[in-house]
C-alpha positions in Angstrom: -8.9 -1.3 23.3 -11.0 -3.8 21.7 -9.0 -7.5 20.3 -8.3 -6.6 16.9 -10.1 -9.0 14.5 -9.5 -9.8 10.8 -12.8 -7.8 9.3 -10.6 -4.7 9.0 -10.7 -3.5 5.4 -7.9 -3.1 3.3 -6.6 -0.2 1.6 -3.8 0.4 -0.4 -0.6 1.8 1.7 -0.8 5.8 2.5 3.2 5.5 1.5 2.2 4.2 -2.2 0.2 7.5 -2.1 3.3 9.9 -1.6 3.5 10.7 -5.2 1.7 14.1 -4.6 0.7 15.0 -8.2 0.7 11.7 -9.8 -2.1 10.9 -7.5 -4.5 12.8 -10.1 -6.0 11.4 -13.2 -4.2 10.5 -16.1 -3.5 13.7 -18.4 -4.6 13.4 -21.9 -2.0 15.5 -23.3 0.6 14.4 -25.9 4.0 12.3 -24.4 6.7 14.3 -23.0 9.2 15.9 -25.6 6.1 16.7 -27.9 4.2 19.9 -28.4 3.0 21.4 -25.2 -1.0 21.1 -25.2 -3.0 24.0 -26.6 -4.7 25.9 -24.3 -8.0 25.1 -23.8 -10.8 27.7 -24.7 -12.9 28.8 -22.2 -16.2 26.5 -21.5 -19.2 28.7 -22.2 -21.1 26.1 -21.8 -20.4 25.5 -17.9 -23.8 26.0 -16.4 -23.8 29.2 -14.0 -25.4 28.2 -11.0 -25.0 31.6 -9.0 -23.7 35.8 -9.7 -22.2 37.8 -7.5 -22.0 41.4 -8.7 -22.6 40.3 -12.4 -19.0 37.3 -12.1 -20.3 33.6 -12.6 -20.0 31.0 -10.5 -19.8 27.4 -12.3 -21.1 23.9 -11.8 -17.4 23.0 -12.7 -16.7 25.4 -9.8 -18.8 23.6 -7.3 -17.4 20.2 -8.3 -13.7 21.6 -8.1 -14.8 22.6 -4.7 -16.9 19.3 -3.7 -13.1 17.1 -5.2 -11.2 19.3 -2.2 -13.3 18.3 0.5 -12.4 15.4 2.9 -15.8 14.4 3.3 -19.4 14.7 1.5 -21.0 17.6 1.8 -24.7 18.9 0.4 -24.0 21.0 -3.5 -26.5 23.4 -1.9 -23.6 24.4 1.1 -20.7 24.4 -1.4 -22.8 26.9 -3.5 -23.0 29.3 -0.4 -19.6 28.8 0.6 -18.4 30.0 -3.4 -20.5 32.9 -2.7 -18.9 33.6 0.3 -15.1 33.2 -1.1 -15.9 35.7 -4.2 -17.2 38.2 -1.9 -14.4 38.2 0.3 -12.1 37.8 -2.5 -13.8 40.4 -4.8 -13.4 42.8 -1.5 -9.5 41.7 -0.8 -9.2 43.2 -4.7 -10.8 46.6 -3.8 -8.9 46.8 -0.4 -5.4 46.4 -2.6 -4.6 43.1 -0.6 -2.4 41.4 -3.6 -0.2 43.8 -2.4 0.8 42.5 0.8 4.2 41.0 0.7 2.9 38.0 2.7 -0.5 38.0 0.0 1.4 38.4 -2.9 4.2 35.3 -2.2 1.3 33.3 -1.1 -0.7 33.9 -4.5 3.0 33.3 -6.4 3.2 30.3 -4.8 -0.1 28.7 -5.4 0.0 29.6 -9.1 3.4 27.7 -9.4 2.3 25.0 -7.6 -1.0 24.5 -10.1 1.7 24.9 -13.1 3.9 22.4 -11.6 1.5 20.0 -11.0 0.2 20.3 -14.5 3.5 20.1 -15.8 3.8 16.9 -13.9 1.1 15.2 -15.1 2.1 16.0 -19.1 5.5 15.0 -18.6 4.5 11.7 -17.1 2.5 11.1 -19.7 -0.2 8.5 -19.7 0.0 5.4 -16.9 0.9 2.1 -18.4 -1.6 -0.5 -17.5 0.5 -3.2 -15.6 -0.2 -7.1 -16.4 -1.5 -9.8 -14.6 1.6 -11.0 -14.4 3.3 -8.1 -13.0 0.4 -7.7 -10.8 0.9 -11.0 -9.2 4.7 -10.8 -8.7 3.9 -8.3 -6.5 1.4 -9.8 -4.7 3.6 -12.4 -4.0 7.1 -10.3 -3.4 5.3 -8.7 -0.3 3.7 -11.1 1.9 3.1 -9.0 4.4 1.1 -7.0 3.1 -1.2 -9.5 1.6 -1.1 -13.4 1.8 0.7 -12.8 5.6 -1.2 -9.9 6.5 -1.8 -9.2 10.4 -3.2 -6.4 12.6 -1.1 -5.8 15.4 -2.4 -4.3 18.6 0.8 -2.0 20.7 2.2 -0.3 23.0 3.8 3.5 21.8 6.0 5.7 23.8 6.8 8.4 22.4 9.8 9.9 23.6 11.6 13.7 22.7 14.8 12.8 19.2 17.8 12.1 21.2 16.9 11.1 24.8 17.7 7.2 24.4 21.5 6.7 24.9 23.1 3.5 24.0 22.6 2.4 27.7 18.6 2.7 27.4 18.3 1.1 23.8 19.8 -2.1 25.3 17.6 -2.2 28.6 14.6 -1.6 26.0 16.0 -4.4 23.8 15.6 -6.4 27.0 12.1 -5.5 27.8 9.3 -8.0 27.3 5.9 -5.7 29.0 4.8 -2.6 29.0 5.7 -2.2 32.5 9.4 -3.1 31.8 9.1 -0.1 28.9 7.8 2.4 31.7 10.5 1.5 34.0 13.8 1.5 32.1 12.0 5.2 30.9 11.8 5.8 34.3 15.4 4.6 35.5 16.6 6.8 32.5 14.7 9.6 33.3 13.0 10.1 30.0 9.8 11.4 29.7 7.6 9.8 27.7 3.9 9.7 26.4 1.5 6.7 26.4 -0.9 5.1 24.3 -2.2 1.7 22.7 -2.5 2.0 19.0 -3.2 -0.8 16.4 -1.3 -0.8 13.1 -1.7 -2.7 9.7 0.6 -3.0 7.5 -0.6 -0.6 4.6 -0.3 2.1 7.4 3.6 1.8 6.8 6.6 1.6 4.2 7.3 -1.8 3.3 10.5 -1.9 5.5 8.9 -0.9 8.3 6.0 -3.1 7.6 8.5 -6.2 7.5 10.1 -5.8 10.6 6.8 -5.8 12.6 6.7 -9.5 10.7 9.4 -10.6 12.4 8.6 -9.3 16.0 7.4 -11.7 18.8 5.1 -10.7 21.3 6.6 -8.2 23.8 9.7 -6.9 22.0 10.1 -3.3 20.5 10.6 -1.7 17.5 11.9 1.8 17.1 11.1 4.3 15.0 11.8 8.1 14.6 8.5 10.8 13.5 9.8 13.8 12.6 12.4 14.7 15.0 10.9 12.6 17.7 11.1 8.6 18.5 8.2 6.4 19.1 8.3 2.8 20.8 6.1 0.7 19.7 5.9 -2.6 21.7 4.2 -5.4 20.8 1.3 -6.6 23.0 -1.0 -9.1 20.7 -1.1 -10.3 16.8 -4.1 -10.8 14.7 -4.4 -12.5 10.8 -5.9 -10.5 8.2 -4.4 -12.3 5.2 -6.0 -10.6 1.6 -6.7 -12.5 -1.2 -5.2 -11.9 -4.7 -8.4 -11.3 -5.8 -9.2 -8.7 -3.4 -6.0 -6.8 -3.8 -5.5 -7.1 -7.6 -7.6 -3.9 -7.9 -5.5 -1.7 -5.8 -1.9 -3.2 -7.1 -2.9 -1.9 -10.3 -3.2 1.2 -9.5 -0.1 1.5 -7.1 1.7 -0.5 -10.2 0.4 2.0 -12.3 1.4 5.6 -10.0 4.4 4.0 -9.5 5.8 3.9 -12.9 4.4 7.6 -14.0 6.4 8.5 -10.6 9.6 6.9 -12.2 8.9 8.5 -15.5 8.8 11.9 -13.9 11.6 11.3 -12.0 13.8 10.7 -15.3 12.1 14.1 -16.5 12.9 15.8 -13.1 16.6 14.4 -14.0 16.6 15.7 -17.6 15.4 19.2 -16.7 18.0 19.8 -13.5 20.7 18.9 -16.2 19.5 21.3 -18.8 18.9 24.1 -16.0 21.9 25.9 -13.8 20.7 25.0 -10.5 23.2 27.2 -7.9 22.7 26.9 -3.9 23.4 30.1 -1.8 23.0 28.4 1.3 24.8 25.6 3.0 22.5 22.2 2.2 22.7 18.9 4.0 25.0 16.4 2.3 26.4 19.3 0.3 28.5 21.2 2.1 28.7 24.7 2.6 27.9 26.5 -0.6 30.0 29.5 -1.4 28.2 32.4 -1.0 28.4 35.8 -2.9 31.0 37.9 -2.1 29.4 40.7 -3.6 25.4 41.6 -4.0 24.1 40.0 -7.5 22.7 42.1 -9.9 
């Protein structure tokens, strides 16, 4: 793998993205605890583009479709692949497919999850537009991410959730190469998969992020991926400091998710205290849940 050099661009951490709804546009809807909005009328003046069997298919359709797509992609393809999701849906309808049990909770489930999200985005209500001042505490409360910044070029072994016993964790502590990893694997008779990666800091949550601060060249850091461990081990360092100019930008906007994502969190609160919540199953950190001695009605 190529030396890691500081040109690498920065982008605001995946993990500051993890607010799932909150990621959309602000809603213009009235604050939470107000009048739910109206419902809008339908746009007759979206321009039809295409008809399949007399239904209409929408320029607002085609950019609905073009905002769900990971990468560009020419209108003129989008268009054909509308057409080709109304006919196949249009024929799902005649063949009775809604009333698959699988078809039906899937189609349940994506209309709650469009009613939840929009429920979201009223309840949080607006973002707040953070100040400078704000902006730069930040900026200077995490170093490592900014003024600090480093690309770090490792070793990672991933290894199968509950293979290292205290015995292996301390002959990894005492490892200082790759080939001191492999071994004490070996010895232990873990198996294990290899690769280099290179990390940056936005790539991780902040805690993570400041522990790779403080690692010196050849130690390891541990980290479990769901279910499973990975190793990373430190083989070189690079600095890729960003300026508060360059980062004021995307602090504002993470500054900005963040506190509609605390805002809906005291709504989330409000609403599981007005609604009777009852678990029929045993739930981690709960317990087991008494269940039902009898069927419910």
């Amino acid at each position: 793998m190529p030396r890691a050099t500081n040109r690498r661009p920065f982008h605001l951490p995946p993990w500051a993205w993890t607010f799932g709804v909150l990621a959309l546009a602000a809603c213009e809807a009235d604050l939470p605890g107000g009048a739910a909005p109206a419902a809008a009328a339908p746009d007759r003046d979206a321009k039809v583009l295409a008809r399949v069997d007399g239904e209409s298919i929408t320029q607002r359709q085609l950019q609905r479709l073009a905002e769900e797509q990971p990468a560009i992609e020419a209108q003129a393809r989008l268009l054909e692949r509308l057409i080709d999701r109304q006919l196949l849906a249009r024929r799902a309808l005649d063949a009775q497919l809604e009333r698959n049990p699988e078809v039906s909770l899937r189609l349940d489930m994506a209309r709650q999850q469009v009613l939840a999200q929009a429920a979201a985005e009223w309840l949080a209500g607006p973002p707040r537009p953070p100040g400078v001042a704000e902006v730069r505490h930040y900026f200077e409360q995490h170093p490592a991410f900014f003024a600090e910044r480093q690309i770090y070029r490792m070793q990672a072994f991933a290894v199968l959730a509950g293979r290292l016993d205290g015995n292996l964790r301390r002959a990894l502590a005492r490892s200082h190469r790759p080939g001191d990893t492999r071994a004490a694997l070996a010895a232990g008779r873990v198996a294990f998969q290899e690769r280099p990666v290179e990390l940056v800091p936005e790539q991780l949550p902040p805690a993570l992020a400041e522990q790779l601060v403080r690692l010196a060249v050849g130690d390891v850091l541990l980290v479990g991926q769901g279910g499973d461990e990975t190793i990373y081990q430190l083989i070189d360092r690079a600095p890729a400091p960003v300026q508060f100019e360059a980062a004021q930008t995307l602090i504002r906007q993470y500054l900005a998710s963040a506190e509609r994502e605390r805002q809906l969190a005291e709504q989330l609160a409000r609403l599981r205290r007005e609604a009777r919540v009852e678990y029929l199953v045993s739930q981690p950190g709960r317990g087991q849940a008494a269940l039902p001695a009898t069927p419910a009605s």
